[in-house]
C-alpha positions as CSV (number, residue, x, y, z in Angstrom):
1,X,6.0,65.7,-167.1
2,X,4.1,64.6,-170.4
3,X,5.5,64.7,-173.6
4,X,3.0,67.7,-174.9
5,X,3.6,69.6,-171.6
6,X,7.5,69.6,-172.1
7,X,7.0,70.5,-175.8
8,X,4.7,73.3,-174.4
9,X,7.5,74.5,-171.6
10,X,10.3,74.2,-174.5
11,X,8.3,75.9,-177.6
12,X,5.9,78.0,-175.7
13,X,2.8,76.6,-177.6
14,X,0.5,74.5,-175.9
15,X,-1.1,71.4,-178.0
16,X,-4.6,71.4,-177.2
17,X,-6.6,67.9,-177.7
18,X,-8.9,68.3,-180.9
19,X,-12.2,66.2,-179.8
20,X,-14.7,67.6,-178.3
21,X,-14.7,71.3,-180.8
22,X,-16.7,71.5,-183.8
23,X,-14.2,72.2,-186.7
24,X,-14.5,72.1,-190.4
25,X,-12.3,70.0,-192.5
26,X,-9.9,72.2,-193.4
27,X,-9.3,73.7,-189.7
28,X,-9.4,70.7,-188.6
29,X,-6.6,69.1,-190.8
30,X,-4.3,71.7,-190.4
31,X,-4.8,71.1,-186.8
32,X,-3.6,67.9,-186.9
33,X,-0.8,68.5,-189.2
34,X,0.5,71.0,-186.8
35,X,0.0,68.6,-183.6
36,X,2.0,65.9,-185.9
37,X,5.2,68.7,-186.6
38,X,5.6,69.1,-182.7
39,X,4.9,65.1,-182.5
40,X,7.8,64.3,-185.1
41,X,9.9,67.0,-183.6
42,X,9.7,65.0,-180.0
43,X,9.4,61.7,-181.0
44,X,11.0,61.2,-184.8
45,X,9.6,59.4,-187.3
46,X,9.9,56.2,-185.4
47,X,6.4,57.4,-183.1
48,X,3.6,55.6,-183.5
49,X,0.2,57.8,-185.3
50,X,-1.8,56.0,-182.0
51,X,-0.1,57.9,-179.9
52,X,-0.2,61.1,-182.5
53,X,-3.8,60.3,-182.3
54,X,-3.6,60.0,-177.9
55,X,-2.1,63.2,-178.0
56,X,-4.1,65.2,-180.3
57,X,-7.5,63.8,-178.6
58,X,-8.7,62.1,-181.4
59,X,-9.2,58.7,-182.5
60,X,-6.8,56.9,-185.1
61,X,-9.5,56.3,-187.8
62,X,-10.2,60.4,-187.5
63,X,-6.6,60.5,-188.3
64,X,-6.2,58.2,-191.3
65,X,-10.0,60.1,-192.7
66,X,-7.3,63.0,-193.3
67,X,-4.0,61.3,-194.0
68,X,-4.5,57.8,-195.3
69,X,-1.0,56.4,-194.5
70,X,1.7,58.1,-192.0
71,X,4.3,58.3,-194.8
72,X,1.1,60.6,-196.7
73,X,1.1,62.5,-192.9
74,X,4.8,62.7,-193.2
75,X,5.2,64.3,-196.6
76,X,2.7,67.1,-195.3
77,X,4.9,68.1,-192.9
78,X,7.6,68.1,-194.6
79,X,5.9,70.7,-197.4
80,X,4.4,72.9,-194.6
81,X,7.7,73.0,-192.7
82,X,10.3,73.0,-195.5
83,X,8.6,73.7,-199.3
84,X,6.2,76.4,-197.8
85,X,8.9,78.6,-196.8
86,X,11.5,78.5,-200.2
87,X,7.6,79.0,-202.5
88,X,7.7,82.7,-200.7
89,X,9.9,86.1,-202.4
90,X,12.4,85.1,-199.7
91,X,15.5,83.9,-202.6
92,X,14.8,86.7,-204.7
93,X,16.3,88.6,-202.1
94,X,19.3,87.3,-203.6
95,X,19.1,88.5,-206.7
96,X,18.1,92.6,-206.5
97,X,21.7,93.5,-207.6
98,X,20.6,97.5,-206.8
99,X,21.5,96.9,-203.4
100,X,25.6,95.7,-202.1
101,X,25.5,92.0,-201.8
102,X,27.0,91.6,-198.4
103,X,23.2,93.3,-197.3
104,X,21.4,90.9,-199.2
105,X,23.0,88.1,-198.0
106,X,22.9,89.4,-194.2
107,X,19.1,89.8,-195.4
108,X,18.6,86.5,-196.6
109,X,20.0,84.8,-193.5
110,X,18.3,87.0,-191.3
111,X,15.5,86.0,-192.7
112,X,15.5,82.2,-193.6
113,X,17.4,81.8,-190.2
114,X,14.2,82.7,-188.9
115,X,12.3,79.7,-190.6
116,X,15.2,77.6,-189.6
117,X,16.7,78.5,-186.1
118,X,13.1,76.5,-184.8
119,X,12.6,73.7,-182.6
120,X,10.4,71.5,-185.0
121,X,12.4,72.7,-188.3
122,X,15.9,71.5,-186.8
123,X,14.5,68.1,-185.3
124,X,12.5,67.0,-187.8
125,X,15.5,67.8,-189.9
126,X,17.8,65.9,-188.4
127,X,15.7,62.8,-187.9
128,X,14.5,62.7,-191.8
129,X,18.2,62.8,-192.1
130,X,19.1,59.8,-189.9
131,X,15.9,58.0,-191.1
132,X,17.4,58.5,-194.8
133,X,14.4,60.1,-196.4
134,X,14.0,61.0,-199.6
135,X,12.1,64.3,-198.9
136,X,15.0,65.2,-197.3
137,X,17.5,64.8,-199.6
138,X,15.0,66.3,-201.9
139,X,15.0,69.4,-200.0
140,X,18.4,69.8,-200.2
141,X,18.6,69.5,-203.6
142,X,16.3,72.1,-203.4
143,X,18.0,74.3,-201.1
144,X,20.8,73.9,-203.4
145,X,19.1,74.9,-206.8
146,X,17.4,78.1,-205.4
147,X,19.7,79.2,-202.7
148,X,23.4,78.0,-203.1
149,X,23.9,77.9,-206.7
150,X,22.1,81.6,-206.7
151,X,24.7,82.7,-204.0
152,X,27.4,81.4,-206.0
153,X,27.0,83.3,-209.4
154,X,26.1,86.6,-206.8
155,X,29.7,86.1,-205.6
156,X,31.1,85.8,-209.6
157,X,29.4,89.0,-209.8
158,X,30.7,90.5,-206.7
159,X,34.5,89.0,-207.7
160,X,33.7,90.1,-211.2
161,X,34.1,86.6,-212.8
162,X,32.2,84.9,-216.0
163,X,28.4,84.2,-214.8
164,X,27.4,80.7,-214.9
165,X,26.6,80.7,-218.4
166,X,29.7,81.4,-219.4
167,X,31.5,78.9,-216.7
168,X,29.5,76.3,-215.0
169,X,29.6,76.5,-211.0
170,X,32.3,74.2,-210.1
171,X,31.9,71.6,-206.9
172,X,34.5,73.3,-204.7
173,X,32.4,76.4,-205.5
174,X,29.2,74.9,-204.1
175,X,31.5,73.8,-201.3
176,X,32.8,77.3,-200.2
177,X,28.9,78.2,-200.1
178,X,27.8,75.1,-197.9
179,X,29.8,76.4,-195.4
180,X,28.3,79.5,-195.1
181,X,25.2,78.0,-195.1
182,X,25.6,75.0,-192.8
183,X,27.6,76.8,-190.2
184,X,24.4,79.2,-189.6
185,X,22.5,76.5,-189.8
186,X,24.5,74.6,-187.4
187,X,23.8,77.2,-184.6
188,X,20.6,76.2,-185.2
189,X,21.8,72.5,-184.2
190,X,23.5,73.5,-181.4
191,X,20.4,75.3,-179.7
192,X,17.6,72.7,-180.5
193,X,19.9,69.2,-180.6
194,X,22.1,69.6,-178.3
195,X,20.6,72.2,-176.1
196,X,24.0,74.3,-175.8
197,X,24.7,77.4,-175.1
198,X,24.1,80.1,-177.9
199,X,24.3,83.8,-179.0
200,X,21.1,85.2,-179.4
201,X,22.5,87.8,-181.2
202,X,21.7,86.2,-184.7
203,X,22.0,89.6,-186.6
204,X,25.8,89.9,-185.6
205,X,26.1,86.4,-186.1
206,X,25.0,86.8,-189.9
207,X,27.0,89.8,-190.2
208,X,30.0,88.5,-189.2
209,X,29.8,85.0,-190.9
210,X,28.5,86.8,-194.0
211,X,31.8,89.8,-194.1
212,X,34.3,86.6,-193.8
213,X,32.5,84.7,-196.4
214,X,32.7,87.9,-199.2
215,X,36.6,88.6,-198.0
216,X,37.2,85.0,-198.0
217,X,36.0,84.5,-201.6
218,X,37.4,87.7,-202.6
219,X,41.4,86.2,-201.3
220,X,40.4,83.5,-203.9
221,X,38.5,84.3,-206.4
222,X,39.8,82.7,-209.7
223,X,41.0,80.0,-208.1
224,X,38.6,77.3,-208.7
């Protein structure tokens, strides 16, 4: 079976070549930055843009007309798959401190696990991170800025503890978070990496992680 036929058994979405339709610009280079997630997702960052090119139906000169280099190709991905999704409303779910925050966490996971718990998110992921690239250590750097360190001054709040203005967030702080975090994102890991068996009750999953995490902080709140 081809490479774009097992994607297409394993996803559900079937890569159609590009030539041969009229398409503007714009269509057309979204196109190809979608073909190029699923591409990355199978292949890594180690596959070759003539073969992106083979797969998409196009020629390799159509595809550097749109992305000059693969490292320019690469970043695009990486802001469709990863940025996109943390520029949305999603964090300041977070933050609405009219409703109890073990909802707005089970929210929030619910939610971002949804952009996460994906076949391209989790491989692409996990090559960058084996590859050593910087947009992924960018990302997390991100993820810890607008997610983590937010979570963290929610749970002051919650213990009723000085904000982060009055004490910074300490590293074993960030810590306790990361494991929240990365365990639901290690389901994810699980599923797409190494094709093992999984809940797909994410909701209960969320839940459950999410009611250990606030009792857990709550046993040691103070203590940082």
């Amino acid at each position: 079976m081809m490479d774009s036929q097992k994607h297409a058994a394993r996803t559900g979405r079937d890569p159609r070549p590009l030539s041969g339709r009229r398409l503007n610009a714009a269509v057309r280079e979204q196109q190809i930055v979608q073909g190029a997630i699923q591409f990355f997702a199978e292949h890594g960052f180690e596959g070759r843009t003539r073969d992106l090119a083979e797969e998409l139906g196009v020629t390799q000169p159509l595809l550097y007309r749109y992305f000059p280099t693969k490292q320019s190709l690469i970043e695009r991905v990486f802001r469709e798959v990863y940025l996109k999704p943390l520029e949305s409303d999603l964090t300041s779910i977070l933050c609405d401190r009219a409703k109890p925050l073990e909802q707005r966490l089970e929210s929030f996971y619910i939610r971002y696990g949804e952009t996460i718990n994906r076949y391209e998110w989790t491989r692409i992921y996990i090559y960058a991170g084996l590859k050593g690239e910087d947009l992924n250590k960018s990302y997390t750097e991100l993820v810890e800025t607008k997610i983590l360190r937010v979570i963290c001054a929610e749970l002051r709040a919650y213990c009723g503890l000085p904000g982060p203005d009055a004490i910074p967030i300490s590293e074993l702080e960030l810590e306790h978070v990361w494991t929240l975090h990365g365990g639901l994102f290690y389901y994810s890991v699980r599923k797409h990496i190494y094709g093992a068996r999984v809940s797909e009750d994410v909701g209960a999953i969320v839940r459950r992680t999410v009611a250990v995490m606030l009792e857990g902080t709550k046993a040691v709140a103070g203590k940082r």
